[in-house]
C-alpha positions as CSV (number, residue, x, y, z in Angstrom):
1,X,92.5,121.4,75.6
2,X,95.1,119.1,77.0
3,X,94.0,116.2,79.0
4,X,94.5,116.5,82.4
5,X,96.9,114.1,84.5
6,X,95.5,111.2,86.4
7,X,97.3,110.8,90.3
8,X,98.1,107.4,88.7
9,X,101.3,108.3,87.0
10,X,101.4,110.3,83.7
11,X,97.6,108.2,83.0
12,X,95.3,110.7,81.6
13,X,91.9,110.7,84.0
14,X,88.9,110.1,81.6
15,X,86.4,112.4,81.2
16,X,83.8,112.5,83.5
17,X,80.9,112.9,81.0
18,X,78.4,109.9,81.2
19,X,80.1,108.3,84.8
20,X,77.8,107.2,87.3
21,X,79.1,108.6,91.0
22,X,77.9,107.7,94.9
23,X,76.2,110.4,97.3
24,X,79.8,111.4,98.4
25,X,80.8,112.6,94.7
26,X,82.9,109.2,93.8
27,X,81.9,106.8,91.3
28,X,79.0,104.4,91.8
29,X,80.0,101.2,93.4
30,X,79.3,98.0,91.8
31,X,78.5,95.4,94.3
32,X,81.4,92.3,94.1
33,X,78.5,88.7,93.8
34,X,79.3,87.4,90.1
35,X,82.6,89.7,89.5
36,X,85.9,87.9,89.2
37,X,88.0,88.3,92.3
38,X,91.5,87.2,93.9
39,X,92.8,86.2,97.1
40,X,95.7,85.0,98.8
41,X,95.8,83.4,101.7
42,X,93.1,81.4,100.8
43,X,94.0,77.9,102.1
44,X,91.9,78.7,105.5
45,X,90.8,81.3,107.8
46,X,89.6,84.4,106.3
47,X,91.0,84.1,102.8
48,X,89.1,80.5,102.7
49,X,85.9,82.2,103.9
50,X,86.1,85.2,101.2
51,X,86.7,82.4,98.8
52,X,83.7,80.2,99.9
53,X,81.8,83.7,99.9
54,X,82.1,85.0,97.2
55,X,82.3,81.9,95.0
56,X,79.1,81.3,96.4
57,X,77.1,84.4,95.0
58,X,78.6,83.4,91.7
59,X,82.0,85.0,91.6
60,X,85.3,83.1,89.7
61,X,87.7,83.3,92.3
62,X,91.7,83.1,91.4
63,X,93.6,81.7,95.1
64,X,96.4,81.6,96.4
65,X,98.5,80.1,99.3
66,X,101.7,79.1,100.3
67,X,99.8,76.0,101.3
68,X,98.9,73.9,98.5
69,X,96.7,71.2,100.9
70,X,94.6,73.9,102.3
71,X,94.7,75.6,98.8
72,X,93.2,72.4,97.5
73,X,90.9,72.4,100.0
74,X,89.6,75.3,99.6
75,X,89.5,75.0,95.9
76,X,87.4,71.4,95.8
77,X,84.2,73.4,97.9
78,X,83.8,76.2,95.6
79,X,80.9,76.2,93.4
80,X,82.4,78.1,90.7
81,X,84.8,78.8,88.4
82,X,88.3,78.5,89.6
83,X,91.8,79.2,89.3
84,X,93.8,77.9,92.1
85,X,97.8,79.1,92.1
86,X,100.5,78.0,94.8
87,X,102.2,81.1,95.7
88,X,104.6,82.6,98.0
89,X,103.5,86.1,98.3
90,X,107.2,87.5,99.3
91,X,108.4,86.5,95.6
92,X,107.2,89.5,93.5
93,X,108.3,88.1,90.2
94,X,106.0,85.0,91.2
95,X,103.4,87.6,92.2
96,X,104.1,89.5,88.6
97,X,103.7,86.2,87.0
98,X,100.2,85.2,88.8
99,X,98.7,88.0,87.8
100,X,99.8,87.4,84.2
101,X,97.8,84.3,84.3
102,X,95.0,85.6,86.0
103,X,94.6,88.2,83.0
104,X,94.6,85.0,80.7
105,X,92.1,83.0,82.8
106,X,89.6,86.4,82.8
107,X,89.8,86.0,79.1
108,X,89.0,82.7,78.8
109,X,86.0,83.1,81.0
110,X,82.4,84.1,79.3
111,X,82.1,87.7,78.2
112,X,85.6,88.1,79.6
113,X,84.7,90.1,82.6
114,X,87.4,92.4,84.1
115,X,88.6,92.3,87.7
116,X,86.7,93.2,90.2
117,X,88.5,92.8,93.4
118,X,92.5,91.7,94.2
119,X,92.6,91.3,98.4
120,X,96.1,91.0,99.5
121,X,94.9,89.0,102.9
122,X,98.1,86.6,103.6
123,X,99.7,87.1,107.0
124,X,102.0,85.0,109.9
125,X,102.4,86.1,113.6
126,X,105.5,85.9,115.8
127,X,105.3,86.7,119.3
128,X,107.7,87.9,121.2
129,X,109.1,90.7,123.4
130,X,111.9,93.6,121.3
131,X,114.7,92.5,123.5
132,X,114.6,88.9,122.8
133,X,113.4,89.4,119.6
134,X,114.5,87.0,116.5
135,X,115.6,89.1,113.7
136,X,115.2,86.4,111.1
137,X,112.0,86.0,112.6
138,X,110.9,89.1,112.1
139,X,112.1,89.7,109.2
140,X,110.5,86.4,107.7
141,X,106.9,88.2,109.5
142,X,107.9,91.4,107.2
143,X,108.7,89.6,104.0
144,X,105.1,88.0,104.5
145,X,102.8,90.7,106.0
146,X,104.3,93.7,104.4
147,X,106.0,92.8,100.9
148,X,103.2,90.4,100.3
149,X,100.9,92.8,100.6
150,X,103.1,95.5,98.4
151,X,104.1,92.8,96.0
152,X,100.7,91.7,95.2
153,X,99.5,95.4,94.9
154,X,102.2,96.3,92.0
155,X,101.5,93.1,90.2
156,X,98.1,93.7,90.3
157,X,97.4,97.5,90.2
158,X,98.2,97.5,86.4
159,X,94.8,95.7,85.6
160,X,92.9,97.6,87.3
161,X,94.1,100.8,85.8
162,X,93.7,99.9,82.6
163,X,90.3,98.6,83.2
164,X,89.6,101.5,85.1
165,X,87.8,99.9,87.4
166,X,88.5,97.5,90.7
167,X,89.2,97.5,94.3
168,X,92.6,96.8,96.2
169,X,91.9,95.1,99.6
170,X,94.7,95.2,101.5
171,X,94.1,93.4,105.2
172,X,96.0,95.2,108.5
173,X,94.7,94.5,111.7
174,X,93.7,96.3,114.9
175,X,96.9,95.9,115.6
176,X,98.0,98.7,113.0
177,X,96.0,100.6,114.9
178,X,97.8,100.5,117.9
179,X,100.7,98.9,119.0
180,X,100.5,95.6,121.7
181,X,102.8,94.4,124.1
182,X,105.0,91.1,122.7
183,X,104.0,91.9,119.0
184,X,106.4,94.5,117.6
185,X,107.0,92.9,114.4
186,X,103.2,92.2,113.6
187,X,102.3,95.7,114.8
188,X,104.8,97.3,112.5
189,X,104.0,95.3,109.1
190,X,100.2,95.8,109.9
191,X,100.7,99.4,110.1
192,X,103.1,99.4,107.5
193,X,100.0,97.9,105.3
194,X,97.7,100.7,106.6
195,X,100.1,103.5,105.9
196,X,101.1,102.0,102.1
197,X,97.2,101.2,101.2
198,X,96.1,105.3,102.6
199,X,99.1,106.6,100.4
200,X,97.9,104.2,97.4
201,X,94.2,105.4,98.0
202,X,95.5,108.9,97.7
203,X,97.0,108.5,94.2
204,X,94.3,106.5,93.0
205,X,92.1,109.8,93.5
206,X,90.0,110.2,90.4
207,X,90.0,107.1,88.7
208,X,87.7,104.3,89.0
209,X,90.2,102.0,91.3
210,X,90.0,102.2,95.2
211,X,91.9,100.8,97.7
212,X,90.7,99.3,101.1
213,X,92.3,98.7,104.5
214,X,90.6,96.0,106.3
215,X,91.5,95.8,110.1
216,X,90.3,92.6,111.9
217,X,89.6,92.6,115.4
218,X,89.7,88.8,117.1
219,X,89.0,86.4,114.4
220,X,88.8,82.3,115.1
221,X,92.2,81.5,112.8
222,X,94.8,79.4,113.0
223,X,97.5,82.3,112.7
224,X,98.5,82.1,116.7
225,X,99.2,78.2,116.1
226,X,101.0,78.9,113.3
227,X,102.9,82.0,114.6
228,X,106.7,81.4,115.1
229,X,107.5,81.7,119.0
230,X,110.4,80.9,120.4
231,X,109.4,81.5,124.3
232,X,107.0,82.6,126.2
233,X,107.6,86.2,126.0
234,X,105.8,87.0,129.3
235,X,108.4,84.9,131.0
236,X,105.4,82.3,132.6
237,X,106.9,79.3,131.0
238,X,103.6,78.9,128.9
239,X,103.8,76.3,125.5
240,X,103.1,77.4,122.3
241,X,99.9,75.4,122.3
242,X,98.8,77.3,125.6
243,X,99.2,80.9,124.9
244,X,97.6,79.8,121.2
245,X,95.0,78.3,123.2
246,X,94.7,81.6,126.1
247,X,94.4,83.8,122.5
248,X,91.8,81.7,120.9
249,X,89.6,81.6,123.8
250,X,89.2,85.9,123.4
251,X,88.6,85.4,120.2
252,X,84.4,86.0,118.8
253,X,84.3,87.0,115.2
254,X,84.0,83.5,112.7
255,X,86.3,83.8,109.4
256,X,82.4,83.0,107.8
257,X,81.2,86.3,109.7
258,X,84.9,88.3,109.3
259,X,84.1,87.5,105.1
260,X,80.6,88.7,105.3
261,X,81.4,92.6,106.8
262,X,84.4,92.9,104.5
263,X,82.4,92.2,101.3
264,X,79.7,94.3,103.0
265,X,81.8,97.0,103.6
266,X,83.4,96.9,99.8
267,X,80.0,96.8,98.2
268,X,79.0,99.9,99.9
269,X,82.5,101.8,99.4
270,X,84.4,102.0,102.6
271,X,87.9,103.1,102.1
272,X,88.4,101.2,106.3
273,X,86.8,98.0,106.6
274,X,86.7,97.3,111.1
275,X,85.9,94.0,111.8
276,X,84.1,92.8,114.6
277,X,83.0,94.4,117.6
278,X,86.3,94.4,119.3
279,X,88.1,96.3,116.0
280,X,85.6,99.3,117.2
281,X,86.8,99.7,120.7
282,X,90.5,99.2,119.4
283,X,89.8,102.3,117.1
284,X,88.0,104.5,119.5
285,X,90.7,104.1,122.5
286,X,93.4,104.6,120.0
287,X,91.5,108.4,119.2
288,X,90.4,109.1,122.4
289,X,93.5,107.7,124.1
290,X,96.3,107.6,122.3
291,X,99.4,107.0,124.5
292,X,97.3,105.0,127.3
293,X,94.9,102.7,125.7
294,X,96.7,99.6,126.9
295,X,95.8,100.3,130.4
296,X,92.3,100.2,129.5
297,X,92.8,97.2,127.2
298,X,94.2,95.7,130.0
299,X,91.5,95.5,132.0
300,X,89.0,94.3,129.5
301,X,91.2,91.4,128.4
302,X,90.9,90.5,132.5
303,X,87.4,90.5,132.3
304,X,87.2,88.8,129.0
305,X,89.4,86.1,130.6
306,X,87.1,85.3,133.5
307,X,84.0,85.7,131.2
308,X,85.8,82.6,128.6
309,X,86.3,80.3,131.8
């Protein structure tokens, strides 16, 4: 008989004699502590906290960051193996050529373990209404938050596949969940990410690879200070350093905890990772209300505002 075809491509699916599966029919899933993983974005915030994580219950960890200080950083409190890469995630051939060298550094490690995990975490903000909008701006946001996330996807898929084995973890937000005043650009890139990463999960059907969204509710980074804003797009003549400021002050999940539920939620085989208690509400008002959450959300960001004073 004629091997069937894989959703990957022309890839023949294995046979299914002797796999393990999980109570809802899908392979068993191997928890990630003392598998190799990568991450970009990994010079602070989350990506530094998955790094500091996972290095920690004994996984090598390849990184990766525009930012070779906070890379550095990052790289000198790891316990563990380590393979620390400058990278600009909107280059793909750079992307194509990381993953190259991560395949070498897995063979050079003991027993040369396969890949467990690639998360695709990277990501700027800009803020700022459509009409005034900076198209070189946004486009920069896109090149980052979107291709990044596609480029490091392609480059490493291919390892996975042939191992067979592995999980794409791809971070959106709440924000592609539903779309927020002032952020147009992030909104579309982050549900861009969602609505690449469900395709990808689709094809990967069958095979031993999955692929995760991750959406983060409030986390305690440094991407509003880092955000490019040109003016305060609510017209109140607010600095950057004050609407970062206003932001951060909503803002209760810790990168340490944000890193804790997503390898939680990989290790027990979520295909959506919410983070944070706010990432719930987000997702229930964008079901139950679809066209007027933001008057709701409204409301609660008042109250939250009074509670942080």
């Amino acid at each position: 008989m004629a091997a069937k075809r894989g959703a990957i491509g022309s890839r023949a699916v294995r046979p299914l004699a002797g796999r393990q599966f999980g109570p809802r029919g899908g392979r068993a899933v191997r928890p990630l502590a003392g598998r190799p993983v990568m991450i970009t974005g990994a010079a602070s915030g989350i990506g530094r906290s998955l790094a500091r994580r996972l290095s920690g219950l004994g996984s090598p960890a390849a990184i990766a960051d525009i930012d070779e200080a906070g890379l550095k950083e990052t790289a000198r409190t790891l316990p563990g193996p380590v393979l620390v890469r400058v990278l600009d995630v909107r280059d793909a051939a750079d992307q194509r050529r990381f993953a190259g060298e991560v395949r070498e550094w897995l063979a050079s490690l003991p027993n040369r373990p396969p890949l467990a995990a690639v998360f695709n975490n990277a990501g700027v903000a800009v803020a700022s209404s459509v009409l005034d909008a900076d198209p070189d701006d946004d486009e920069w946001l896109r090149q980052i938050n979107f291709d990044g996330v596609v480029n490091g996807t392609r480059a490493f898929l291919p390892i996975l596949v042939e191992q067979d084995d592995g999980v794409i973890v791809n971070t959106s937000s709440v924000f592609g969940l539903v779309g927020m005043p002032y952020q147009s650009a992030y909104c579309a890139s982050k549900f861009a990410v969602r609505g690449f990463t469900d395709a990808l999960r689709q094809e990967l059907r069958g095979t031993g690879v999955r692929a995760v969204t991750v959406h983060p509710g409030g986390v305690r980074t440094s991407i509003a200070r880092n955000a490019r804003v040109r003016k305060d797009p609510e017209g109140r003549g607010r600095s950057q350093e004050q609407m970062a400021a206003e932001f951060e002050a909503l803002l209760r999940t810790t990168p340490d905890k944000a890193a804790e539920i997503i390898c939680r939620g990989v290790d027990r085989g979520k295909a959506r990772i919410l983070v944070g208690p706010d990432a719930y509400v987000f997702d229930a008002l964008a079901r139950v209300a679809p066209t007027h959450y933001y008057d709701v959300m409204a409301v609660l960001e008042k109250r939250l505002r009074a509670g942080a004073r």
